[in-house]
N, C-alpha and C positions, 0 to 999 in steps of 0.2 A: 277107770276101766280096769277091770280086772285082769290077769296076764293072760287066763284061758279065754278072753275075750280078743284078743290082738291076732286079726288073720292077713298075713301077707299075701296081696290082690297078685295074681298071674298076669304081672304085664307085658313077658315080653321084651322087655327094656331095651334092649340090648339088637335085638332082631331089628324091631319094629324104627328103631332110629338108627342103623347103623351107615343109613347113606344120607343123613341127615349133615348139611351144612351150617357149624353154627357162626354166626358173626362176628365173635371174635373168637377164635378157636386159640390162642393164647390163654382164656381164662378157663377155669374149670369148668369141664363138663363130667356127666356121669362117665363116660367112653374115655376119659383120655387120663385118670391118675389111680392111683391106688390108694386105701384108705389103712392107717397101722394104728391099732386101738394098742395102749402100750400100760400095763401093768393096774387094770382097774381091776383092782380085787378088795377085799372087805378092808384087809389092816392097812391097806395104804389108803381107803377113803378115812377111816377111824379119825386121823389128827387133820383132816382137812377142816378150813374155820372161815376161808373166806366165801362161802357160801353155804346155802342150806343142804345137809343128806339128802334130804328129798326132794331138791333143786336138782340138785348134782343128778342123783339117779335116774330123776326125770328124762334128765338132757340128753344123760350117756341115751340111753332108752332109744329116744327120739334119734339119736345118731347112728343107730345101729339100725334100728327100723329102717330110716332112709337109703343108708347103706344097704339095704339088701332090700328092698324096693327096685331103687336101679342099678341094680346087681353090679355094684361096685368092687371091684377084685378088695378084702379087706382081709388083713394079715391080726393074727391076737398073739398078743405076748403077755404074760406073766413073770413073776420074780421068786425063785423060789416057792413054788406053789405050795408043796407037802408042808416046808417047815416052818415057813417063813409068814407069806403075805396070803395065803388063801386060796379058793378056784374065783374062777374068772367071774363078774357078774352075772347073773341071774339077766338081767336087764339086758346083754349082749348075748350070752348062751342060749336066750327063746330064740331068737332068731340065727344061728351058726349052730345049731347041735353037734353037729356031724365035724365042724371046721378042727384042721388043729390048731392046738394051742402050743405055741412055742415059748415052753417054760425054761427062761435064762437062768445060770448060778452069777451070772456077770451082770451088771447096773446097766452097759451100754450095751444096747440090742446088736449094733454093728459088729460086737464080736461074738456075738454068738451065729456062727455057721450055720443052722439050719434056717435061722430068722432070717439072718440077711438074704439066705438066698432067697428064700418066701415072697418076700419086698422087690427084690430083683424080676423075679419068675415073670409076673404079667406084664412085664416088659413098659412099664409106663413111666417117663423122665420126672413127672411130678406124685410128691408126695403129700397128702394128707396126713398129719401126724400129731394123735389124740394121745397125751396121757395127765395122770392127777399133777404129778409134780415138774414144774418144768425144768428145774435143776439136777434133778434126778431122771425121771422115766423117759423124759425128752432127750 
């Protein structure tokens, strides 16, 4: 499917379920955490090798679809954008145009002030937390 072909359906998500009881309200649901996409940019996918580029981009894709499907509060962070590692994916930027991107000069998102608060802001005690490297972007 080509990227001019992906159209995010008006569900509502969020209205439509929001007196919704789920059965185990402990685990994830779309309503109850935030989702923080952390440093997917071009030169930090470059050395990744345990999976395929176009697995990998896939997936990001499909997680970011989802994520804005049921309008999931979702925070993007970069590393160094201009000099360093690149803009945010293509793959994540169809769907958040408009979102900011919170570009760190620092490895760990938590010191970077505007990030943390972004993460903080919807107010949700759980995290969802996506990045390429886990020793690094994590």
């Amino acid at each position: 499917m080509s990227k001019s072909e992906i159209k995010i359906p008006n569900t509502n998500y969020r209205e439509r379920f929001k007196n919704f009881e789920y059965p185990s309200p402990e685990l994830l649901n779309p309503g109850n955490h935030t989702l923080v996409l952390i440093d997917h940019e071009g030169q930090m996918i470059f050395p990744v090798e345990s999976i395929s580029k176009v697995e990998l981009r896939n997936n990001i894709e499909i997680l970011a679809y989802y994520s804005k499907v049921y309008e999931i509060p979702t925070v993007l962070s970069t590393i160094v954008e201009r000099a360093f590692a690149g803009p945010i994916m293509t793959e994540i930027r169809q769907f958040y145009p408009d979102a900011p991107v919170y570009d760190r000069i620092s490895m760990n998102l938590w010191e970077d002030t505007k990030a943390r608060e972004a993460v903080i802001e919807p107010g949700n005690k759980r995290l969802v937390m996506a990045g390429l490297w886990t020793d690094v972007c994590l």
